[in-house]
N, C-alpha and C positions, 0 to 999 in steps of 0.2 A: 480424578482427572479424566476428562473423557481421549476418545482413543484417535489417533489422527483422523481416521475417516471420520467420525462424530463429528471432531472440530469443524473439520471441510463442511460437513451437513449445517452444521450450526452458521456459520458464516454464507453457505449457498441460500439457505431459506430466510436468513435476517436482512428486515430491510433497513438497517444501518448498521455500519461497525464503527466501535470507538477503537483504536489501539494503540498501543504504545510497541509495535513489532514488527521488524521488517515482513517475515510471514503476513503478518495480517495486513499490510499494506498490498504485499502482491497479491494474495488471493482477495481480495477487494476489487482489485483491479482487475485482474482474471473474470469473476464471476459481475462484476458490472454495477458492486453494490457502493451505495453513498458512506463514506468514511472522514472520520478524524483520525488523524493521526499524533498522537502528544508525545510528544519527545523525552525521552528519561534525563531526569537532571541528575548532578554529583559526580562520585566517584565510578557509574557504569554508562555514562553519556557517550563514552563512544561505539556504544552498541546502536548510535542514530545514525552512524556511518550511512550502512546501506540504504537505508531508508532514505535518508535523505537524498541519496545519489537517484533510488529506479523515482520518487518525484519530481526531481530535477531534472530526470532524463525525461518524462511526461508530462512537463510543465504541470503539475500537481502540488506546488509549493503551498499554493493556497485552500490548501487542505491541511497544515500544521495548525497545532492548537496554540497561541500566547495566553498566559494568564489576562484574564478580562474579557475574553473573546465566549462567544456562546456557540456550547457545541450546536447547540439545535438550528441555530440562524447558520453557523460556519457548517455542516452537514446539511441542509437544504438548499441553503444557495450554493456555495464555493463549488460542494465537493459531489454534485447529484450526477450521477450519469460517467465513470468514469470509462475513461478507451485507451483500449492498448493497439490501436492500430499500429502498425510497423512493427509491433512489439516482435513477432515470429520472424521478421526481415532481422532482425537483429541478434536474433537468435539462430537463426540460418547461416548467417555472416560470421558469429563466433565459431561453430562447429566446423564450417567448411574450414576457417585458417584453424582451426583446433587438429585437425583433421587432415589439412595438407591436401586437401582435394579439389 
C-alpha cells in the first residue's frame, strides 16, 4: 500500500479520480481534480455519510455514480473543474466557535 504522502502524490498528478471515499472526495476537491464518486452499497453504506454531506455542502451531488451512468461522460462533463471556494470561510467559522474566540 502506498504511504499517505504517495497517495496525496498519486491523486495531485492524476487527471481523474474514481472513489468510493470520503478522503478521496475531499482531496479531489482540494487539489481541483475531476472525479467520480461511487457510493458503497450493503452492510458498510454508511460509510457514504460524509461524503455525501461535504457534496452536498458543494453542490457536487452530480458527481455520484448510478448504475448505467458512464463514468467517462459523468467525469468530463458533471464533475471537471471542481471548487472549494468558501471552503476555508467555513473552516475558519468552525475553529473560531471551536475555539471560543
Amino acid at each position: 500500500a502506498p504511504s499517505p504522502q504517495q497517495w496525496l502524490a498519486q491523486i495531485h498528478h492524476a487527471k481523474g479520480i474514481v472513489t468510493n471515499s470520503f478522503h478521496g472526495v475531499m482531496f479531489s476537491l482540494i487539489f481541483g481534480k475531476p472525479f467520480v464518486f461511487i457510493p458503497i452499497v450493503g452492510q458498510y453504506s454508511g460509510l457514504n455519510v460524509r461524503a455525501f454531506s461535504i457534496l452536498d455542502r458543494f453542490d457536487r451531488m452530480d458527481c455520484v455514480y448510478h448504475p448505467g451512468d458512464s463514468l467517462r461522460e459523468k467525469m468530463s462533463v458533471a464533475c471537471e473543474n471542481p471548487s472549494l471556494s468558501g471552503f476555508g470561510d467555513v473552516g475558519y467559522s468552525f475553529l473560531k466557535r471551536a475555539l471560543e474566540l
